[in-house]
N, C-alpha and C positions, 0 to 999 in steps of 0.2 A: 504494500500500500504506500508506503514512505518512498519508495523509488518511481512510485509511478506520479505520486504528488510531486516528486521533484523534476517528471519531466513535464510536465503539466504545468511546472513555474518556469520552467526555462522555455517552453513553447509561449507562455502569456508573454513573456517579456521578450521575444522575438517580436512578436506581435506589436505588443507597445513601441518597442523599436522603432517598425516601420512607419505606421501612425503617426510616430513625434516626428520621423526625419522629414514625412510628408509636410506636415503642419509647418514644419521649421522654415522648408522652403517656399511654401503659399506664402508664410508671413512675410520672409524676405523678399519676395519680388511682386508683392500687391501693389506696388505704386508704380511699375512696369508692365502698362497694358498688351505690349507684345510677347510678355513672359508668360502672363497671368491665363494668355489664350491657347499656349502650350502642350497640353495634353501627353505628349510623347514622353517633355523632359519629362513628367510627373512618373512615369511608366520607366524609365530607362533609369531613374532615380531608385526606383522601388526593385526591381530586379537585381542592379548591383549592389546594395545594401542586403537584400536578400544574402545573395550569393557569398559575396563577402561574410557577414556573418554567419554560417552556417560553416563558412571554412574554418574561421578563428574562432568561431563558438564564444564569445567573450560572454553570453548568456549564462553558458555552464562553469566559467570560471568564478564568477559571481557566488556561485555555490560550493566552491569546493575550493576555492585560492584563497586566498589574505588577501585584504582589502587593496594593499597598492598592487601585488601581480593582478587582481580583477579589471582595476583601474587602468596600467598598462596597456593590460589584454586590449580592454574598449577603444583606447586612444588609440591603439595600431591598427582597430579594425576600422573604425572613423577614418584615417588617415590614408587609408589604402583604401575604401571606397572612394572617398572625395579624391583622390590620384587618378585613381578610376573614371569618375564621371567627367574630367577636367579632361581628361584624355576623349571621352567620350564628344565632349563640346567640341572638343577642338577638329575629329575628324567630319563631324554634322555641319552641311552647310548651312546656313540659315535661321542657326538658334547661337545667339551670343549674350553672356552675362558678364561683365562687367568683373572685374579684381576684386573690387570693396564689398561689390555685392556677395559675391561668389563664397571671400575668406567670411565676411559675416555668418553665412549660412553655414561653414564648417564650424565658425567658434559656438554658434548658436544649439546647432544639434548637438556638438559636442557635451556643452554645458546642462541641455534637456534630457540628455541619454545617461547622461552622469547623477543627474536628482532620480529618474526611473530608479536605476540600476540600485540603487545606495534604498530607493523605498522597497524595492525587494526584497533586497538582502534583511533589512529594516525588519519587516514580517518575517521575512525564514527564520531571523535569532529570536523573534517573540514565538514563535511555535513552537520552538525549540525549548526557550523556558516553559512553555504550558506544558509541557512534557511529549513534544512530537516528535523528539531527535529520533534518531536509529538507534534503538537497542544490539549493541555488541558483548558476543560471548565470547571471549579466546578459549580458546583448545589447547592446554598445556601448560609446563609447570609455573607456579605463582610468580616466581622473578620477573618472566616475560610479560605476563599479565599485569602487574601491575605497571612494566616499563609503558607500555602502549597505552594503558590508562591514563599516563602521566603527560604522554603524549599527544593525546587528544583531549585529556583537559587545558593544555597550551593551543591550543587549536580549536576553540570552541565556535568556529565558522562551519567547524567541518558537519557538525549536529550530532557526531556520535557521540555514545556513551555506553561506557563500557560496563555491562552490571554485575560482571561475574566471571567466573574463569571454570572449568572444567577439566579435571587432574584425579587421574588413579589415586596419588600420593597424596597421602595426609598429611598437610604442610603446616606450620605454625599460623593461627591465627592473624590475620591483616584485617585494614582496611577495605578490603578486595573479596568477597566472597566467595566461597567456593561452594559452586553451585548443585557438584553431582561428581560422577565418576564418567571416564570414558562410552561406558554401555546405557548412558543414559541420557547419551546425547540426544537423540531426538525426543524422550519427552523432556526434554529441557528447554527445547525451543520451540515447543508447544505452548510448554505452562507458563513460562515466561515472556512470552510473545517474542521472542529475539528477529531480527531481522536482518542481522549479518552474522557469518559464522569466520573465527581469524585463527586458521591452526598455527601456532607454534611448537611446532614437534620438531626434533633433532632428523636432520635425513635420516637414520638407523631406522627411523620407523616408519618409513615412505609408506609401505604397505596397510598401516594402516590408518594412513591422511587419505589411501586411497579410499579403502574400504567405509572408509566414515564418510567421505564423500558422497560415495555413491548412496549410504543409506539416507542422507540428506535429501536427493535428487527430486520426492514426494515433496516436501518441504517447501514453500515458498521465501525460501531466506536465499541470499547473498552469501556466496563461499569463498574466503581468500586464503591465499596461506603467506607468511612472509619467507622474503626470497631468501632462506637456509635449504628450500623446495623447487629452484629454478628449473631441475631436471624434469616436473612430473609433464607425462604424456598427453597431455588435452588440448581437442582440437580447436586453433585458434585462441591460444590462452593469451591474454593479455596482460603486460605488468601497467599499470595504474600506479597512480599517485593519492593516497588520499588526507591530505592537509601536509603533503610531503613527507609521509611515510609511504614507501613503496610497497607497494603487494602486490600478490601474484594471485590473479582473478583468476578461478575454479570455475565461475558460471556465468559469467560477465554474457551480455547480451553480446547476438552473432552481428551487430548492426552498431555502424560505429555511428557517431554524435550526428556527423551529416547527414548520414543513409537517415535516419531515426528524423530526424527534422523535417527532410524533404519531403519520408514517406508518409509523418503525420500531416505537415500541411495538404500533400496532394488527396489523402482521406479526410479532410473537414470540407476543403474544396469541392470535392466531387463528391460525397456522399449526400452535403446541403443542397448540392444544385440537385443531385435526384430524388430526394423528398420531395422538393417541391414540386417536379415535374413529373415525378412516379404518384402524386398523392390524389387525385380523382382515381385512380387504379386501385390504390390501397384499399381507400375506400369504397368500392365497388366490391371489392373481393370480400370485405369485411362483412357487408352488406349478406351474401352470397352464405357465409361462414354461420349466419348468425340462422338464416331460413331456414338452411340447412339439417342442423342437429342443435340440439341445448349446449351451454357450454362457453367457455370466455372466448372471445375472438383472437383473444395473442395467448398464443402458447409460453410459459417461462420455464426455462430446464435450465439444470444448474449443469455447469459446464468448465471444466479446464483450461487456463487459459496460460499466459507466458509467465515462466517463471512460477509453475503448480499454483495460482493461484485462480480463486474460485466466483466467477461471476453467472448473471443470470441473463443465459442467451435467447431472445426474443422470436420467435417464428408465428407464420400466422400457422390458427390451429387447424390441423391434417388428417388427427386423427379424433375418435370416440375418447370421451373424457376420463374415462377408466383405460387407455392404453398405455398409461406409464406402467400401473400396476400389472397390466397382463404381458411384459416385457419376457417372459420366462418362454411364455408359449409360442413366440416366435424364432427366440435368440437360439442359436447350434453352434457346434463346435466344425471345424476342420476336423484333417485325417490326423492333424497335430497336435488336437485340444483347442485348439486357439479358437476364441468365442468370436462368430460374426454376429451383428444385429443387424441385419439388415437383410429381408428376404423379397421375393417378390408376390403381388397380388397377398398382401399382410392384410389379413382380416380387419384388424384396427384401424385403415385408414378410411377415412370416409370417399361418397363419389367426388363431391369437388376435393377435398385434399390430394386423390390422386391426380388430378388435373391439374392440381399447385405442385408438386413435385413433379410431374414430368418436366415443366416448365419454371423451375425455378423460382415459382416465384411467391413461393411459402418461403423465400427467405428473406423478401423485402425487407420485412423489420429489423432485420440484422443491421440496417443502414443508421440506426440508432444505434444500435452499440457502437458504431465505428466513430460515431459522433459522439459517444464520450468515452474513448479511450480504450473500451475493452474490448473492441477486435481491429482489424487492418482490412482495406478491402481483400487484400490478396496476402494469405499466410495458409499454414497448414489447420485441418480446420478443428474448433475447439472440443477437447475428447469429453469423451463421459464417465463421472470418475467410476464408473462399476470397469468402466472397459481399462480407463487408464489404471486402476488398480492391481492389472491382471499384465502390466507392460514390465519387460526387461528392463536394467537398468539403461541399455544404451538406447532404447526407446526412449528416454524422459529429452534428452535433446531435443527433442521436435518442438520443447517448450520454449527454447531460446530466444526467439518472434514472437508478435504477438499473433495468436490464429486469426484464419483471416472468413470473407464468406467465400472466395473462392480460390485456387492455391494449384499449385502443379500436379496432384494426385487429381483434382476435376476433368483436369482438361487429357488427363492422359489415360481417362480407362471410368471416370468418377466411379457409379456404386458396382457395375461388374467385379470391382478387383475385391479382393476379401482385405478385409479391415486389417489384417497384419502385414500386409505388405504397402498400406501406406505410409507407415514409419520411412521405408526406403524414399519414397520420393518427395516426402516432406523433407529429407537431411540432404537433400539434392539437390533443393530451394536454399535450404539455407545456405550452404557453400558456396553454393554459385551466383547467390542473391545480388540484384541491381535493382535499380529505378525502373532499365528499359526491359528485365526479365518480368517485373511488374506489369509493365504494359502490353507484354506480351501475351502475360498467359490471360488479360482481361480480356483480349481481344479473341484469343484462344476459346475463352469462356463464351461470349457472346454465339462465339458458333456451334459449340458443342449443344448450347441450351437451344438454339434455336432447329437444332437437329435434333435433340428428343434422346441423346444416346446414353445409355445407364444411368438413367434417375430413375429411382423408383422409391 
């Protein structure tokens, strides 16, 4: 929850970003009617601002730097966009501003980006006193735990706080709690709500930073270990800085700051424009839902999403209102165990529901969740915990994105393929994950649904 609140402040202050830098220059050249009529610069303004800060991210440094590298950060990205547009001016023929004008509108943004940023930050340390920080549990013996405690008490931007440590060894009483033993680590970050996990174990015992890992994996916390662990094997592991302590991220998202930016803007962008323009539809189908059989018109099923955590995914309803509970009498096994839910001509579905699933479009509602943060249009899509409870550990990977409504398993076989072999082409996505592999498979998607071919 605490990490997705904080992409949620770094995305709002992207936003206010552009808003002020806009603002900043309406105000500077209101008194130039051939500027004020402009339209393009406003548009070539916004783009490289965009762009720019999504590279330098000075949004997430806000959050995770000391107040002067945040500040730096901003003033380099400022700097290099306005280089940017001056460049920009000068190859345009036809749009010219002025020197005094031009440095005004750098000192000016400057100065507005600079009050945003600081009211930010302002709210993330009062959260942070109401008790919002990140609850951290080190993994190991009390020295180390309290070192990193001491540490991020000097560091109190960072939000963490450290509530406790976890050690076989019975150590002398501290400050420092000790929370439990090694095999008790995950009801520890149950009962305690922890939201990062920081092993400090000796390599000697790699084998089992691994093995704790992996039982973490259900868990929706944050796994690091510090770098005495540089060797452990995980794909795409990244070392991090967190208040400048280094770590070594165990399950760090597969989507760096940019990728994460781009793709949440391009989901508020596109899934607001097709509400609005999918919404006499919805409404007709709801309409349809309602003649049909008794029963609520949006279905809510709780569902798995990025990083094992657990929202409630929205669909129009498809089935008889007692088909959650008759889930047994559909669901089989493979020749391997492996449980499918998903059969054809399923007693439970009603006549329009199966018309909404051939067609896609009992998932319209999902366009809501995408619009507040718990799904992506395009990810691998969100499991069910009866299914996800029954996954190997190298299955949980697939949580490292956020799920999406449609994702590379749709477009290449959708419900034909049996449910244990989507893990393969969800980790398929994520390796190979872009912007235009996004675009792809939407487009991919479009045609497969308007083809009819395994939805059921």
């Amino acid at each position: 929850m605490l990490e997705r609140l904080r992409t949620r402040l770094i995305g709002s202050v992207l936003a206010w970003d552009l808003i002020a830098t806009l603002l900043c220059l309406a105000l500077v050249v209101r008194n130039d009617p051939t500027l004020t009529r402009q339209w393009p610069l406003y548009g070539g303004v916004a783009v490289i601002w965009t762009l720019v800060f999504i590279v330098l991210a000075p949004q997430r440094a806000l959050f995770t730097r000391t107040l002067l590298e945040a500040f730096t950060r901003l003033f380099l990205a400022v700097l290099l966009a306005a280089t940017s547009f001056a460049g920009l001016l000068y190859l345009v023929n036809g749009v010219a501003i002025d020197r005094g004008t031009f440095t005004w509108f750098v000192i000016l943004n400057l100065v507005v980006l600079g009050v945003i940023h600081l009211g930010f930050r302002t709210f993330a340390r009062w959260r942070q006193q109401r008790g919002n920080g990140r609850r951290v549990l080190v993994v190991g013996e009390v020295n180390a735990a309290i070192r990193l405690a001491d540490e991020f008490v000097r560091r109190p931007w960072t939000g963490v706080q450290v509530v406790g440590y976890a050690s076989d060894e019975r150590d002398a009483p501290t400050s420092l709690p000790r929370l439990g033993g090694l095999h008790d680590l995950v009801t520890l970050v149950r009962r305690c709500q922890i939201d990062e996990v920081i092993f400090a174990l000796p390599p000697s015992r790699y084998d089992q930073v691994v093995e704790l890992s992996l039982q973490l994996l259900k868990e929706p916390v944050m796994i690091h270990t510090v770098p005495t662990a540089l060797d452990l094997a995980f794909a795409r592991t990244p070392v991090d800085s967190v208040g400048g302590i280094p770590l070594v991220s165990l399950r760090e998202s597969a989507l760096t700051d940019s990728q994460r930016v781009v793709k949440r803007l391009f989901d508020i962008v596109v899934s607001l424009l097709l509400i609005v323009l999918l919404s006499p539809l919805m409404l007709l189908i709801a309409l349809l839902i309602k003649l049909e059989s008794p029963g609520p018109i949006i279905f809510r099923q709780e569902r798995i999403g990025e990083h094992g955590r657990r929202f409630q995914m929205l669909k129009f309803r498809s089935m008889y209102v007692d088909a959650d509970r008759r889930w047994r009498e559909v669901a089989q096994r493979d020749e391997h165990g492996r449980l499918i839910h998903k059969m054809k001509d399923d007693p439970r579905i009603t006549r329009i529901g199966r018309k909404l699933r051939r067609t896609s479009l009992d998932e319209l509602p999902q366009l809501f969740n995408v619009l507040r943060g718990e799904m992506s249009l395009v990810g691998p899509r969100p499991e069910m915990p009866y299914i996800a409870a029954e996954y190997e550990p190298w299955q949980w990977q697939r949580f490292r994105v956020p799920p999406g409504m449609t994702g590379w398993w749709q477009v290449n076989g959708r419900s034909d393929k049996p449910m244990h072999l989507h893990t393969e082409d969800d980790l398929y996505y994520i390796q190979n994950y872009s912007f235009w592999l996004d675009l792809r498979i939407l487009l991919k998607t479009v045609i497969v649904v308007w083809q009819g071919h395994g939805a059921y």
